[in-house]
C-alpha positions as CSV (number, residue, x, y, z in Angstrom):
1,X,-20.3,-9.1,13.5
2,X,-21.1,-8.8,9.8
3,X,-20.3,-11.7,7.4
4,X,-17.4,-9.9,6.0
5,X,-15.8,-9.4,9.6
6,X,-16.9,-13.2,10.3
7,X,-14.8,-14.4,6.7
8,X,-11.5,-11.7,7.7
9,X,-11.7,-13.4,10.9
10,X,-11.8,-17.1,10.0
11,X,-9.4,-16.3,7.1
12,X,-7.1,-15.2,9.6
13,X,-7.2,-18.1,12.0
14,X,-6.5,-20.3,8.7
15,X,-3.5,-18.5,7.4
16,X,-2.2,-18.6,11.3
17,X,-2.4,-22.1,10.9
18,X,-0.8,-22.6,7.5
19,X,2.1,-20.7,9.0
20,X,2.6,-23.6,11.8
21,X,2.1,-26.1,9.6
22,X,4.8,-24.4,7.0
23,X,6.9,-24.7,9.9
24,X,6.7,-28.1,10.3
25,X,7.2,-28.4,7.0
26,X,9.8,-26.8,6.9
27,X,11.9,-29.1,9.5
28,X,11.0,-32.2,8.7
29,X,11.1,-31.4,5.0
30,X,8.5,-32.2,3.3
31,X,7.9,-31.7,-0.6
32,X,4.7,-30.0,-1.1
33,X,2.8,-29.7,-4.5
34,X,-0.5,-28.2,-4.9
35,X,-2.4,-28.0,-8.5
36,X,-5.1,-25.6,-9.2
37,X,-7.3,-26.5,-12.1
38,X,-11.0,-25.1,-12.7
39,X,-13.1,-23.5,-15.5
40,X,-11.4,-19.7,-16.6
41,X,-12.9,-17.5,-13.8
42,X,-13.1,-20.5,-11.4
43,X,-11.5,-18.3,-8.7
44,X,-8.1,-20.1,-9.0
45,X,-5.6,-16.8,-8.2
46,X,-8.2,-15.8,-5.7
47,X,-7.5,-19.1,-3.9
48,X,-4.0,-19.6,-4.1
49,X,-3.3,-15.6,-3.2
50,X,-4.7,-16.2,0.2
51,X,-3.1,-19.6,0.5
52,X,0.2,-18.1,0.2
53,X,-0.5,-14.7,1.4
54,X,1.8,-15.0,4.5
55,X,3.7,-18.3,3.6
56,X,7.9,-18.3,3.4
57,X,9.0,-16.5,0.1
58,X,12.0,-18.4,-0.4
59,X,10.3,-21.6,0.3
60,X,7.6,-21.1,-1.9
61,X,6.7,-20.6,-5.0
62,X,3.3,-20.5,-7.6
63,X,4.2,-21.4,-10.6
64,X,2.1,-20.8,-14.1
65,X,3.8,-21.1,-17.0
66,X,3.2,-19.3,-20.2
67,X,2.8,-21.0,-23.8
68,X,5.6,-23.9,-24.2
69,X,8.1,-22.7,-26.7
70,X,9.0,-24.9,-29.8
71,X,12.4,-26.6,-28.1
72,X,9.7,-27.5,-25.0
73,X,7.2,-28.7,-27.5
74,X,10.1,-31.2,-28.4
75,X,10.6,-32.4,-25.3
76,X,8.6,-35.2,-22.9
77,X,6.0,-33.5,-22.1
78,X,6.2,-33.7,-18.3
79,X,10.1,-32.1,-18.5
80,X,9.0,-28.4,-18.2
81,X,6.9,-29.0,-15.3
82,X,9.4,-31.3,-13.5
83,X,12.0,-28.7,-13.5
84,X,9.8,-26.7,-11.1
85,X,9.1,-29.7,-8.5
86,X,10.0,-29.0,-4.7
87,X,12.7,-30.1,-2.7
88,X,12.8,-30.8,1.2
89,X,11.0,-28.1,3.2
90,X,9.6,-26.5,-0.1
91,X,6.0,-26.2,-1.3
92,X,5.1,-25.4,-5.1
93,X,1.5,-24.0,-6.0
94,X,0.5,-24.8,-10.0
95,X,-2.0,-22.5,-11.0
96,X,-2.7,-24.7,-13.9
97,X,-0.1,-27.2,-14.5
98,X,0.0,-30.7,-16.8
99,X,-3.1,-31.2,-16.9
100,X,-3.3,-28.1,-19.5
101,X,-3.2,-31.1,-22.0
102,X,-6.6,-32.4,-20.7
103,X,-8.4,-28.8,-21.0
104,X,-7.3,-26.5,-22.7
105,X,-5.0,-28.2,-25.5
106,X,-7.8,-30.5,-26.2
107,X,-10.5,-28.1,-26.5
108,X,-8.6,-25.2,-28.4
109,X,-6.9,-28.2,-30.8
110,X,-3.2,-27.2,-29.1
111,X,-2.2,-30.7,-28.9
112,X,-3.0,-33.5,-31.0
113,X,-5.2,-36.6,-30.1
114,X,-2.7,-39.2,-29.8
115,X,-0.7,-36.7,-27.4
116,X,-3.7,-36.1,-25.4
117,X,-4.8,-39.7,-25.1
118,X,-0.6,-40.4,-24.4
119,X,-1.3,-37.7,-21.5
120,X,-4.3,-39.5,-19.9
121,X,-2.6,-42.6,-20.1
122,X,0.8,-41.4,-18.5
123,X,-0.4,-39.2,-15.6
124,X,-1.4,-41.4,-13.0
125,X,2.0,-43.0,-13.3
126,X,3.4,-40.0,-13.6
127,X,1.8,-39.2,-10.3
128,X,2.3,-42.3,-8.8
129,X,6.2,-41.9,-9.1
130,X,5.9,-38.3,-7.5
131,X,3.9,-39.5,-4.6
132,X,6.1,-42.6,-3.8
133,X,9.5,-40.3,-4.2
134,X,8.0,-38.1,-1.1
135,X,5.9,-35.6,-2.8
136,X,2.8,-34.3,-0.8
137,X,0.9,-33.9,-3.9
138,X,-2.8,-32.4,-3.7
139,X,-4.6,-31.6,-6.9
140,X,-7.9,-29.1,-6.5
141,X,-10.6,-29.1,-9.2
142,X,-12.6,-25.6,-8.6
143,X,-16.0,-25.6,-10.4
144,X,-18.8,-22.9,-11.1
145,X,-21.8,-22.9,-13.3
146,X,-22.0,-21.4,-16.7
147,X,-24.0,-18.7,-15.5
148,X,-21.5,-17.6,-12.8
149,X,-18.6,-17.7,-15.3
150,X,-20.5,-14.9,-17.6
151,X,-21.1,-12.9,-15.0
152,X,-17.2,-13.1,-13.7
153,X,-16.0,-12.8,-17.1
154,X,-18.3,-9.2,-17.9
155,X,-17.0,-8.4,-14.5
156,X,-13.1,-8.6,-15.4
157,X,-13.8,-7.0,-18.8
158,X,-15.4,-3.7,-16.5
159,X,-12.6,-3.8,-14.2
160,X,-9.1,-2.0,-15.5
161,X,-7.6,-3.4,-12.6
162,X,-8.2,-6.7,-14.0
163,X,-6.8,-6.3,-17.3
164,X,-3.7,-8.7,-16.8
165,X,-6.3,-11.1,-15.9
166,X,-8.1,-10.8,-19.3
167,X,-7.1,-13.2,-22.1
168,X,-8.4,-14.2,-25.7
169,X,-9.7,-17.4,-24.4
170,X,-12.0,-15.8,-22.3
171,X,-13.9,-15.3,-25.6
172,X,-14.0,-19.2,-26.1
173,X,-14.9,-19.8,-22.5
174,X,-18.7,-20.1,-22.7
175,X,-19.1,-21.1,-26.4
176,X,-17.1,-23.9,-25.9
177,X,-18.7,-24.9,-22.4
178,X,-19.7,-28.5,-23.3
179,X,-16.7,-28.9,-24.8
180,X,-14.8,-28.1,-21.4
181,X,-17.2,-29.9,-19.9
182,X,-16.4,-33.0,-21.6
183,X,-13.0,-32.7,-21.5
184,X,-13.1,-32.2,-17.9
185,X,-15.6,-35.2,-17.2
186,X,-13.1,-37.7,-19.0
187,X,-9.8,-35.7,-17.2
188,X,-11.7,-36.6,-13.5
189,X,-12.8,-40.1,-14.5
190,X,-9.0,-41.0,-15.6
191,X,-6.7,-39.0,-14.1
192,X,-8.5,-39.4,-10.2
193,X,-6.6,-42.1,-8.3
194,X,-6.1,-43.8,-4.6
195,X,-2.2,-41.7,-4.4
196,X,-3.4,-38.4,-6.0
197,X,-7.2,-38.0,-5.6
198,X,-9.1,-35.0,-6.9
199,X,-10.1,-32.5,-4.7
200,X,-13.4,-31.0,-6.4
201,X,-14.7,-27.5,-5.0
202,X,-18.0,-25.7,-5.7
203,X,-16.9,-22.0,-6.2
204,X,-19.5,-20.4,-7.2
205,X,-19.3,-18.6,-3.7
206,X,-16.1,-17.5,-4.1
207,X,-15.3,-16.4,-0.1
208,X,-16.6,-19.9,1.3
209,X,-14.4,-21.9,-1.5
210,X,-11.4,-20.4,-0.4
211,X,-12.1,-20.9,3.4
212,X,-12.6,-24.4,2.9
213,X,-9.7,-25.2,1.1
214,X,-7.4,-23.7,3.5
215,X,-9.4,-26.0,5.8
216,X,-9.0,-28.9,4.0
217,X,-5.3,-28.1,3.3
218,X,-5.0,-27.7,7.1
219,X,-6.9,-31.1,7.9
220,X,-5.0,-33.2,5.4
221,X,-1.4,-32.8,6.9
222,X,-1.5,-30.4,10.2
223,X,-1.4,-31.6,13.6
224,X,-4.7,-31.6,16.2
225,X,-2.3,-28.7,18.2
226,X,-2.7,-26.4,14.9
227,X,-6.1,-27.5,14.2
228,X,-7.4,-26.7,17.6
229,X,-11.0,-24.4,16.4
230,X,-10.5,-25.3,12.6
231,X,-13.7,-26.1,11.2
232,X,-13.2,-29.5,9.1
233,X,-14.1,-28.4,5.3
234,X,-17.9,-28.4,4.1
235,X,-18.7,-31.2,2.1
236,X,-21.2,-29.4,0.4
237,X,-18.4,-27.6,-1.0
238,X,-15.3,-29.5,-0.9
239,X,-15.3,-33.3,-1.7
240,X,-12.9,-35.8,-3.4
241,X,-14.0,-36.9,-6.8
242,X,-16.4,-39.5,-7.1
243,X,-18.2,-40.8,-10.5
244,X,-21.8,-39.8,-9.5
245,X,-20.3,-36.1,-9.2
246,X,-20.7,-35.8,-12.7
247,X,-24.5,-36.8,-12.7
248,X,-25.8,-35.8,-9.3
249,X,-25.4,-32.0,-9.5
250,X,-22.2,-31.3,-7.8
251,X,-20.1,-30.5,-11.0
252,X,-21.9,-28.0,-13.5
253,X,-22.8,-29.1,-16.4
């Protein structure tokens, strides 16, 4: 069996559990959010497309939400994203989600410093309030190396079926790298907590990234019946956020 046959065939075992676990989800009603943050070509759509490949259409959705409008840029600056929350039995996918004030904003100059420093300050409250109404809240960090990012970036440019992908911060992406790099370092350091952890994954390899978050999706909440033959997530690749990560060679730099 070739490695491609041996990924389609774990893939599938993975997405067969995600169904049962769905279904439990489902009855007992849980209120599931996941976040997807990374660098720009971090493989985020790659990820969440097969973690919601065969899920329920009506009870879930992935939500990524364009440029706020001026009445939204009035408003608390959680509002916009509350208005999209789950509710029993429902899961929500962000792909990219509040923490646009941490990254993006702060790098590009969308957002002022006081509202970015308000943000870091607010969040794990924020958080804390979803987690202790019932939200099942899991928040994934995917990383690659500046290297890889070029590469994936030329590579969306060449490919017309990619176009929709293509954006004017691409352009940004890799002469502003330290500056992500900071902002992403102080995000992790102040935003990662006991209630809503950071999940960090190495994506360089873009196949195994997205088998082991499905795995570690599967090991956080499903039963041993579904998880019967599930291999527990890599650590090499998948790990919670830890301080040292930002020194020891897990997170590019």
């Amino acid at each position: 069996m070739s490695k491609t046959d041996d990924y389609e065939a774990e893939l599938r075992d993975l997405q067969l559990a995600l169904v049962g676990l769905q279904r439990q989800a489902m009855k007992e009603g849980w209120k599931t959010v996941a976040i997807f943050e990374g660098r720009d070509a971090a493989g985020k759509d790659g990820a969440i497309a097969r973690l919601t490949e065969h899920a329920h259409r009506r009870a879930t959705q992935v939500i990524s939400l364009p440029a706020p409008s001026d009445r939204e840029r009035s408003e608390w600056y959680f509002q916009r994203y509350v208005a999209h929350l789950p509710g029993a039995g429902e899961a929500v996918v962000f792909n990219r989600s509040w923490y646009n004030r941490a990254g993006v904003e702060r790098v590009m100059g969308f957002s002022k410093p006081d509202e970015q420093e308000q943000f870091l300050r607010d969040v794990p409250a924020f958080e804390l309030m979803l987690v202790q109404n019932g939200v099942r809240l899991t928040k994934f960090w995917l990383d690659i190396d500046r290297e890889t990012q070029a590469e994936r970036l030329e590579a969306r440019r060449e490919e017309p079926l990619k176009a929709f992908k293509v954006s004017d911060l691409d352009a940004v992406a890799q002469a502003k790298w330290e500056d992500y790099s900071a902002a992403r370092d102080e995000m992790l350091m102040r935003t990662h907590s006991t209630p809503a952890p950071w999940v960090c994954v190495r994506a360089n390899h873009k196949k195994a990234a997205r088998l082991n978050i499905l795995r570690y999706m599967l090991h956080a909440s499903a039963p041993k019946k579904l998880l019967k033959g599930i291999e527990r997530p890599d650590s090499e690749v998948v790990f919670k956020f830890e301080p040292a990560a930002l020194t020891d060679g897990r997170l590019a730099r």
